[in-house]
N, C-alpha and C positions, 0 to 999 in steps of 0.2 A: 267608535268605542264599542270591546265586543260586548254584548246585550248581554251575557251571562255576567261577565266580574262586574258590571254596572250594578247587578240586582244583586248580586254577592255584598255589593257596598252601599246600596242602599238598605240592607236589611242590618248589615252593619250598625250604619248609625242609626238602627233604630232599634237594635236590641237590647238595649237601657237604657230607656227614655228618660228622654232629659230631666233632671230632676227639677220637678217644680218648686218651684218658690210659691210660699203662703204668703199671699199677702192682704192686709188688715183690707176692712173699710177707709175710707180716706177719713181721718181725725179716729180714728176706732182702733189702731193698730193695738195686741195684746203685745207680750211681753218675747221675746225672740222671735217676731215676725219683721218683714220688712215694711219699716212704712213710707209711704212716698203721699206726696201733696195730690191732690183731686187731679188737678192737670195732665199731673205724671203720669197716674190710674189711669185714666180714661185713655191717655195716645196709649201706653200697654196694654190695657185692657183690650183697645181694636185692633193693636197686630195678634196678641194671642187668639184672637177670636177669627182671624179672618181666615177663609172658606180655603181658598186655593194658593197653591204658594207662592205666585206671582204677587199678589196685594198681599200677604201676608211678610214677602219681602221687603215690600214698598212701605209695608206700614213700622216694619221694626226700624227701616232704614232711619226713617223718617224721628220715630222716636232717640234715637242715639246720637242724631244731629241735635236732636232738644235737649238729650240730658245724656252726655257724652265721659260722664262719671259715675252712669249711674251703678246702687249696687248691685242690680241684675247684671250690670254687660257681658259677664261669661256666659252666660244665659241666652240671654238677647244673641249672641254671637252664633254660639251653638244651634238655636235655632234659623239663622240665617242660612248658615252652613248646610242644614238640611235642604229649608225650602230653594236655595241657589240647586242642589243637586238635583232636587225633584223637577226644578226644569229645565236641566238638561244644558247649565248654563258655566260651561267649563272655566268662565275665564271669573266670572264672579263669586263661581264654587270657590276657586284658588284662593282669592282675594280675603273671603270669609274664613276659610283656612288661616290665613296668615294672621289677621287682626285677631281669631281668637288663641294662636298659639306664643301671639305678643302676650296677650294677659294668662293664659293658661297653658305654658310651654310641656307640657305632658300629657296635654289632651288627647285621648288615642282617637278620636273621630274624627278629627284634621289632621291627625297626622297620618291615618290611613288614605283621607284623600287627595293630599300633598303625596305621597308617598305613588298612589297608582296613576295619579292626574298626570305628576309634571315625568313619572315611566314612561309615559304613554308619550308624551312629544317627546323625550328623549330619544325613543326606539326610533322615530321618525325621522331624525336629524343624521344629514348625509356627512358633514363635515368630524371626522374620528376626536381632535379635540375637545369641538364643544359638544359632541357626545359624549364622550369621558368625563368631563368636569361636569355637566348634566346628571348622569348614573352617579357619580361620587356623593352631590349633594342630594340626590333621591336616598341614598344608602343611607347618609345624614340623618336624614328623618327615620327610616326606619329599622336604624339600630335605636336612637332615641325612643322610638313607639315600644321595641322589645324593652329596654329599661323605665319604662316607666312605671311608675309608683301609683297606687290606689289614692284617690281622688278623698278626702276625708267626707265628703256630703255622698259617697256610694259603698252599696253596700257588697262586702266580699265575692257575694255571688253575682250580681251584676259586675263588676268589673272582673270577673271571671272568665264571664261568656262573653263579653266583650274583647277582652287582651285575645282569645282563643281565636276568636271569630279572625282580629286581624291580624295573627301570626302567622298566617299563609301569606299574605298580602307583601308583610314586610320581609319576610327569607327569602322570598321569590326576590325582590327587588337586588337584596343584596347578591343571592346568586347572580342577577344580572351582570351587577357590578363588579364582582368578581370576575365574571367569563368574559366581561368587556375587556380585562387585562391580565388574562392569562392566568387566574389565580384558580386554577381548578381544583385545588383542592381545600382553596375556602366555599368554593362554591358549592362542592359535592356537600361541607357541613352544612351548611345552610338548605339545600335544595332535601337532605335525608332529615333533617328537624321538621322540616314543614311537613313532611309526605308521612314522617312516623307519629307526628302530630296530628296529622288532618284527619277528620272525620271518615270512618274506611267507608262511607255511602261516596264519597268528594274521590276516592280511589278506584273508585267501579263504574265509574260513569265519566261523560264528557262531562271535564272541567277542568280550572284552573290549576288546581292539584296534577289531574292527569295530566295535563300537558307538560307539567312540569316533573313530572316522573319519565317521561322523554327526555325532557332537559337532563337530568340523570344522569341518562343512557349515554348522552352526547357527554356528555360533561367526560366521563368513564370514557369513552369512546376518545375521546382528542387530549387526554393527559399526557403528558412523557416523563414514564413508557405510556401507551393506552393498557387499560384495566378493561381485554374484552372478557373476563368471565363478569363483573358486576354491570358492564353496558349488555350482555348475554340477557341476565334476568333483567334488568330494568326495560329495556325493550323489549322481550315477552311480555311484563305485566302489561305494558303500557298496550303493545297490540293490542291483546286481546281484550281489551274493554275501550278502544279504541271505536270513533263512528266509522262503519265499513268503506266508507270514501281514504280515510285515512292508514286503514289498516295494513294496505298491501307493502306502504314504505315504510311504516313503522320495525314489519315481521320481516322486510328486508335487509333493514338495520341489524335485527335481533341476529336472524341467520350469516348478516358476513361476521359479529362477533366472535358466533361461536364456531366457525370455520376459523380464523384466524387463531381461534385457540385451540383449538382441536385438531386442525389443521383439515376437516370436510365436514360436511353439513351431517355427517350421520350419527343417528343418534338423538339428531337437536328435535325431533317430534316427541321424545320423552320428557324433555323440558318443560317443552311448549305445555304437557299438558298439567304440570304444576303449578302452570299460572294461576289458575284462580284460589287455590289452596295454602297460598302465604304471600303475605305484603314483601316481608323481605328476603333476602334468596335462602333456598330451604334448603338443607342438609348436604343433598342430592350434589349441589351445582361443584360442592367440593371432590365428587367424584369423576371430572369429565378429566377427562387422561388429554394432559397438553399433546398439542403435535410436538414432534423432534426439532430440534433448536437448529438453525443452518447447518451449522457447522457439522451436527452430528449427519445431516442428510447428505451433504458435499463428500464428508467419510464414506456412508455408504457407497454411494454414487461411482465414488473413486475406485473401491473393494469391489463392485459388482462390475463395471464395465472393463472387460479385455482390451479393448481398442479407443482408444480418449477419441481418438480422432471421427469417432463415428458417433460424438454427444450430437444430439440436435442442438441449436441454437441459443435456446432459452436453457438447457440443460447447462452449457456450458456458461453462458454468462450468469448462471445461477454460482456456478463451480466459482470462477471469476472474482466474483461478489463478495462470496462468503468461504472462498477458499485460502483463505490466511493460515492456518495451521502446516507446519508440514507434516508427511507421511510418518504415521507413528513407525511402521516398519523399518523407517530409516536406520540405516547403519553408521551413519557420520557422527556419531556423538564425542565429545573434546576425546581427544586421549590426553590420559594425566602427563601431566610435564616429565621430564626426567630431574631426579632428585641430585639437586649441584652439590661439586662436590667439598669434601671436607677439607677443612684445613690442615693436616695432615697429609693432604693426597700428594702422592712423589708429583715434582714440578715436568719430570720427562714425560708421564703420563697423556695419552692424546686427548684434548680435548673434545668432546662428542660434539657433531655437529647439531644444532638445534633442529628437534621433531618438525616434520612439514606440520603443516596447519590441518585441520581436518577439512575436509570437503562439507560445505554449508550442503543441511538437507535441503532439496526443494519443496516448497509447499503445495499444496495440492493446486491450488491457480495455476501456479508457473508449470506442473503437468502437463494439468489439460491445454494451456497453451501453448505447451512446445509439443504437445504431439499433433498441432497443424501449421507451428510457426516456419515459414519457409513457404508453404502452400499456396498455391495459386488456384480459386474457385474463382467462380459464378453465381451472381444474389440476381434471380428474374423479380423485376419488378415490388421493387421495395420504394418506402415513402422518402421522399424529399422531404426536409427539416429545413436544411438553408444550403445555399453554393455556391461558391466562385468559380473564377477565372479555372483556380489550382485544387480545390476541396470543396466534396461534393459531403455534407453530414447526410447521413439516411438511419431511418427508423427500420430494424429488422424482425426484433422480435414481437409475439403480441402483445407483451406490456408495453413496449417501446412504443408501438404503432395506437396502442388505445391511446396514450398520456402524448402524443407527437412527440417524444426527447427521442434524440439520437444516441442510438448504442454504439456506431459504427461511422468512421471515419476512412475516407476515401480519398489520399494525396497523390492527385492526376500525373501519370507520367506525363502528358502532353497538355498544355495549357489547352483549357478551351476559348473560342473565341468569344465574345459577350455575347452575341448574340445565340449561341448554343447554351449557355449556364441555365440548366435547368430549374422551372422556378417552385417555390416553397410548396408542399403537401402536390407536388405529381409524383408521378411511379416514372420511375428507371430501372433500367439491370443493368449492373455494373459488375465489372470482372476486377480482382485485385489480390496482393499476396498478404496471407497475417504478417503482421512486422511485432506490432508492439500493444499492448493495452493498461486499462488504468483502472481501478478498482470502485475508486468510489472519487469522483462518479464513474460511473463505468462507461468506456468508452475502447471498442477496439479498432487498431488503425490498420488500416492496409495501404500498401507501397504498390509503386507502378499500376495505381488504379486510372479504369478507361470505362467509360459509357461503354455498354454495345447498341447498337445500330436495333434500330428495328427491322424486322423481315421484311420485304414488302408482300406484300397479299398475294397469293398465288391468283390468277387469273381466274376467273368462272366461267366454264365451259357451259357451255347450253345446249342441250342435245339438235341433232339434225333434223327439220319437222318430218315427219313420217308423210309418207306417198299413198296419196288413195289409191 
């Protein structure tokens, strides 16, 4: 259990102390107090009184086996609830939890530690399922704790600083619950409540909050589409007040954001240094100038290079990718039909033969790959992906080769024999002609493809020893 949200939750439940009950002398009781028989006094009177919360447990236990109606039990309950927490006693914390949200279903003191207790073995649990339906009913409780209603024996400001204290506790949960099933944009509401709620000392330092203005960043970060300008600023705050152990992946988060939208890191030290001067993203983050949308780079690309055939590899399966558009220069546009003729028109008249069709423009993919389709190269030493007998997949460029997916397909003119099919993640060079490719996924194929041999090592000569 991490030692901070523990003391977070015990300060919790003790920041509106339980409301006491007045209670009379035994036979003495005045006029709206509670009165109970001498018996009753005396087993209450020694759990209120007892020293440490171990026998202080023991002794409420003890009394509600005796009088298991009695008028204190939300009382009795609440106080169990504490001293189960103050030792550390997770599963009898729960238990007290439960029995008092039987009699007192809007208790926010149990249902903040239902709420962070049964998180906590949830996050633990390997099986997606019964993790799911886990988070679901954590959520349970703490949408409940967010609708709950002031308690009639507390007063406004106590249940004030109380509901505050554990409306971080409960957005967190449900942001969980959310990002457990893809709901990032319930998530993002609930994770920006808490963080625009929570006290800015709980934003500047390690805590629960912070960590959870990371969550943010991610949250933004893994939507579709992703939102990297709001995962941008959310991972800056969160860096920089960030413990130095954690900072370096934090600001590495922040910086592939703002390259993905900007399309390179420059610039983003101007960011960086607005972090501590606004919670949430400041004026500024609306002015970062997106990078160029594919489509519009592949146009460039196309406009600047004379010779297609001389793209690097990654250039062109960039082209490939996101070259769906054809050449706006294109000249193939419909010609308008010819206007049929009238009824009227003399019958000897010749009929015009129908306009040929236009010539489809190509698009900029189909370009760049007919100005090497027919080709026959050479790839030295590219990664194996998988092989057979007939098809050898290899990884060529350097996204291909960081991620292992195969850009490039290679169908052997000469079967290999099993014992030659070279095996997953070694190097080969392979010789082969462009035939055909596929856009998404992307995948280009080459025909009459062959291993080459490797050299064998030229000899090492040794010189002749010298003559004294």
């Amino acid at each position: 259990m991490k030692k901070v949200v523990l003391a977070s939750l015990l300060a919790v439940a003790s920041v509106a102390p339980f409301a006491p009950y007045s209670f009379a002398q035994p036979q003495a009781a005045q006029a709206g107090q509670v009165q109970m028989s001498a018996d009753e006094y005396a087993k209450y009177n020694a759990a209120n009184t007892a020293t440490t919360p171990a026998a202080k447990a023991a002794a409420f236990e003890d009394y509600l086996k005796a009088y298991p109606n009695s008028a204190v039990k939300p009382d009795v309950l609440a106080q169990l609830l504490f001293a189960y927490s103050q030792s550390n006693d997770t599963a009898k914390t729960l238990d007290a939890a439960d029995r008092l949200l039987q009699v007192d279903p809007n208790n926010l003191r149990a249902l903040t530690f239902e709420v962070y207790l049964r998180r906590t073995d949830a996050d633990a649990m390997t099986d997606p399922a019964a993790k799911q339906a886990a988070l679901d009913k954590v959520a349970t409780f703490a949408q409940t704790g967010l609708n709950a209603s002031k308690p009639k024996d507390m007063s406004d400001s106590d249940f004030d600083t109380l509901k505050k204290a554990a409306m971080p506790t409960f957005e967190s949960a449900i942001a969980d619950d959310d990002l457990a099933k893809k709901d990032n944009a319930g998530a993002i509401a609930a994770l920006k409540t808490e963080v625009d709620n929570a006290p800015v000392a709980d934003t500047q330092k390690p805590s629960p909050v912070l960590q959870d203005m990371l969550t943010l960043a991610n949250a933004y970060y893994t939507s579709n589409p992703p939102d990297y300008l709001n995962c941008t600023w959310w991972a800056t705050r969160a860096g920089y007040y960030a413990p130095p152990a954690l900072k370096p992946d934090v600001t590495k988060l922040a910086q592939y954001c703002y390259a993905k939208y900007h399309g390179s890191k420059d610039g983003y030290d101007q960011i960086a240094a607005l972090a501590p001067t606004s919670l949430d993203p400041p004026a500024a983050i609306a002015n970062i100038k997106p990078a160029p949308k594919p489509a519009d780079i592949v146009s460039n690309l196309i406009a600047t290079t004379p010779d297609l055939s001389t793209l690097a590899v990654s250039d062109r399966e960039f082209v490939l990718q996101y070259g769906a558009d054809p050449d706006p220069k294109c000249a193939g546009a419909a010609t308008p039909a010819a206007a049929p003729a009238s009824a009227d028109s003399s019958a000897t008249a010749a009929t015009p033969a129908p306009a040929a069709a236009p010539a489809a423009c190509p698009t900029n993919a189909d370009k760049a790959f007919n100005s090497v389709k027919g080709k026959s190269v050479e790839f030295p030493d590219v990664l194996v992906v998988s092989a057979t007998p007939t098809k050898v997949l290899v990884a060529v460029s350097d996204d291909a080769v960081q991620s292992k997916t195969p850009d490039f397909e290679f169908d052997l003119k000469d079967p290999l024999p099993a014992a030659k099919v070279p095996a997953a993640f070694t190097k080969v060079s392979l010789t082969g002609t462009y035939s055909a490719y596929t856009s998404a996924p992307l995948l280009i194929t080459m025909s009459d493809g062959a291993i080459v041999p490797k050299k064998a090592a030229a000899p090492v000569r040794r010189p002749a020893p010298r003559r004294r």
